[in-house]
N, C-alpha and C positions, 0 to 999 in steps of 0.2 A: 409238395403240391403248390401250386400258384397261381394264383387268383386271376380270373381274364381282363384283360387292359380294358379301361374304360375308356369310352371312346371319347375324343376333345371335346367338350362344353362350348358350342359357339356365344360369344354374345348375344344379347337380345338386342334391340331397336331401342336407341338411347333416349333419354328423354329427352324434352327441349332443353334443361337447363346443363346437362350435360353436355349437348351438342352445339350449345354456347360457350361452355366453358372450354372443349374442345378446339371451337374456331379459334377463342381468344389465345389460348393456351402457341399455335398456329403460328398464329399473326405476333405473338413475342416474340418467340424462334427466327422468322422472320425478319422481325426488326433487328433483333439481336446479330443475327447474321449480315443484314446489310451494313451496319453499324462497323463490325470486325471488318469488314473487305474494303471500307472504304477507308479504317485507321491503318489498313496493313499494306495498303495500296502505293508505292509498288513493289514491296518487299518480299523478296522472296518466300519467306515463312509464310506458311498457311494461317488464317487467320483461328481463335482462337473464341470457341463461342460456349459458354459454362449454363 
C-alpha cells in the first residue's frame, strides 16, 4: 500500500525582512561575481565565485 503524493507546498509571501535579506543576499552574488570577472579578465578560466 502507498500512501498518495502530497502535493508541493508553495511558499507563502515573504516577509519584509526576508525579502531584505533576499535582495541583500542578491546584491553579494553580484558583487561577488563582478569582482571574479574583472580579476580573471582576460583569462581564459571562468571565473570562480564561492
Amino acid at each position: 500500500m502507498t500512501t498518495p503524493k502530497q502535493p508541493d507546498k508553495q511558499p507563502g509571501p515573504l516577509t519584509p525582512a526576508a525579502e531584505q535579506a533576499e535582495r541583500e543576499r542578491k546584491q553579494h552574488l553580484d558583487e561577488a561575481l563582478d569582482e571574479a570577472l574583472e580579476e580573471s579578465f582576460p583569462a581564459s578560466d571562468p571565473p570562480a565565485v564561492h
